[in-house]
LOMI-748976 format. One record per residue (C-alpha): residue number from 1; y, z negated, x negated; residue in three letters. Coordinates in nm, 4 decimals. Each point is the difference from the previous one (the first is absolute). Layout:
<bados>
NUM/Y/Z/X/ALA;
...
</bados>
This chain:
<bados>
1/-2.0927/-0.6691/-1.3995/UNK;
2/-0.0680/-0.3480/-0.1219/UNK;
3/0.0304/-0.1202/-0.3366/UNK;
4/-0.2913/0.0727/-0.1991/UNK;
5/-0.2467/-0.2837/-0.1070/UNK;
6/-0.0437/-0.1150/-0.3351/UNK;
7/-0.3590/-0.0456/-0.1130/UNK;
8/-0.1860/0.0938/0.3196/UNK;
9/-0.0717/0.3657/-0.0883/UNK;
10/-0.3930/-0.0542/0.0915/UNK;
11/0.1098/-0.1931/0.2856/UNK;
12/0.2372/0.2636/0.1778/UNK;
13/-0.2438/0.2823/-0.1248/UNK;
14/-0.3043/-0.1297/0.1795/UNK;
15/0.2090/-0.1254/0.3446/UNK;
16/0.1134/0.3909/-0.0709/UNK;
17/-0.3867/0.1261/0.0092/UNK;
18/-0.1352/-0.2125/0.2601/UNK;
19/0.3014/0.0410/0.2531/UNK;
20/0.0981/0.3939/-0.0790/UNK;
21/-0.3221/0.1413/0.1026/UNK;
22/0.0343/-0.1458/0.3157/UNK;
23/0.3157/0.1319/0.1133/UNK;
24/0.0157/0.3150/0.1750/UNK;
25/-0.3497/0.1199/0.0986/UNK;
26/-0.2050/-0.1833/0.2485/UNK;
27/0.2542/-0.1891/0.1963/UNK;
28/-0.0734/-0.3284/-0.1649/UNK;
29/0.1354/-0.2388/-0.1821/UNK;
30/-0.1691/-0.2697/-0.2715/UNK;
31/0.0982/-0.2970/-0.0679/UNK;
32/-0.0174/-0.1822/-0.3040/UNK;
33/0.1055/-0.3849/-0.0530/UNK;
34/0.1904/-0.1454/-0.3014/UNK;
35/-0.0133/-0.3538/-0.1001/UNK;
36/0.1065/-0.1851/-0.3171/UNK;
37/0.1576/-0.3126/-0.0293/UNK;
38/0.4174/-0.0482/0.0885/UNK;
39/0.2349/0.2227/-0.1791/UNK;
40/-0.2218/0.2817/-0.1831/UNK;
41/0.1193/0.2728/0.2104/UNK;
42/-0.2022/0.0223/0.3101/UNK;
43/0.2456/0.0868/0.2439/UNK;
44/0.2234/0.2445/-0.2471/UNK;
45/-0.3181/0.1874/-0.0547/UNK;
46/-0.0674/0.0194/0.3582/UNK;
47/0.3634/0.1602/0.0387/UNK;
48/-0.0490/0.2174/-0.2825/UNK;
49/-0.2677/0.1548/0.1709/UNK;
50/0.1753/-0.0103/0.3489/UNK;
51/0.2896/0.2409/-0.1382/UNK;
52/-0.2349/0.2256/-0.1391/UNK;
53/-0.2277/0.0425/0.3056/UNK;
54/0.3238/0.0076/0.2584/UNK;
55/-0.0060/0.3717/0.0696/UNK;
56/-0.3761/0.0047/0.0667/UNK;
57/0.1048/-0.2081/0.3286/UNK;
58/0.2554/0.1025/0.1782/UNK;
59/-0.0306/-0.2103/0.2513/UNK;
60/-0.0405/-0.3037/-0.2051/UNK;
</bados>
């Protein structure tokens, strides 16, 4: 598991509630986009999440 993130608790918790309740049920997946400017954490977010969705795709 990744390192955890420091000060982006309502971040993680609301890419957490958007993106959970779309895994598993209907076959579908959302997508959400994150922007910011260079270095806040875009792309170490979007790996956070990654790792904790991995299992729900088997087949990547």
């Amino acid at each position: 598991m990744p390192e955890p993130f420091s000060n982006r608790t309502a971040e993680l918790g609301n890419l957490e509630a958007r993106l959970g309740a779309l895994v598993g049920g209907s076959g579908s997946v959302g997508v959400d986009v994150l922007f910011g400017p260079p270095g806040v954490g875009k792309s170490a977010m979007a790996w956070w999440r990654a790792e904790r969705v991995k299992a729900c795709f088997p087949d990547g």
